[in-house]
N, C-alpha and C positions, 0 to 999 in steps of 0.2 A: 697418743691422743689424751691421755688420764692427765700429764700434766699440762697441755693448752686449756682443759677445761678447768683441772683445779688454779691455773693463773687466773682466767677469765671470772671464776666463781670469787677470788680476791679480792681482783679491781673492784670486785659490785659489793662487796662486803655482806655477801651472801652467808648462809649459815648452810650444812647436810641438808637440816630440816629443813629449811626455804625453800631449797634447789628442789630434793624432795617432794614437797609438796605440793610444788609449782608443776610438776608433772606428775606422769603416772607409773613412776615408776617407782618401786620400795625405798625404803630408807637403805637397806641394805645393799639392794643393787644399784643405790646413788653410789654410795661408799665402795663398794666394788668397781663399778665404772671409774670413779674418781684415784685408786688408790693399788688398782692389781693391775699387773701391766697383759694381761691376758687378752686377745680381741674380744673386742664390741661388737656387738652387731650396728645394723643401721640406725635400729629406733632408739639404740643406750648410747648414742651418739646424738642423731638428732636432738631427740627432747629436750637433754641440757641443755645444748646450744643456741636454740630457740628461743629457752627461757631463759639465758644468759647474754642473747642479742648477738650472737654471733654465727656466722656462716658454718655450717656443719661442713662443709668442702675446705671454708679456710681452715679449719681445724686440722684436717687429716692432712692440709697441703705445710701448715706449720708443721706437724709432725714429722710429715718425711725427709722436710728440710733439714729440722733437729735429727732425726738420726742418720739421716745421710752425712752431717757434719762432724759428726762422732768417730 
């Protein structure tokens, strides 16, 4: 999911801080969410995606496709 959100967070020419800031989650667990392949929970999921205009579902369903592709 870390890389559907850091493409999405591209296309907007979003910055850490922006995305960051735009929610409520730290600068750090932007950065973690976007960058460690570890699971998310539901809210280090949602929030980006909300503030990055995209379906928290289509995320995880791009996800599976990519690694089910792999």
């Amino acid at each position: 999911m870390a890389t559907e959100l850091r493409a999405e967070r591209a296309t907007r020419r979003m910055t850490i801080d922006d995305l960051a800031s735009a929610t409520i989650l730290a600068r750090g667990t932007t950065l973690r969410v976007l960058n460690d392949p570890r699971t998310i929970d539901g809210t280090q999921l949602a929030l980006p995606s909300e503030v990055l205009g995209v379906d928290p579902v289509a995320v995880l369903q791009r996800a599976q496709l990519r690694v089910a592709s792999q």
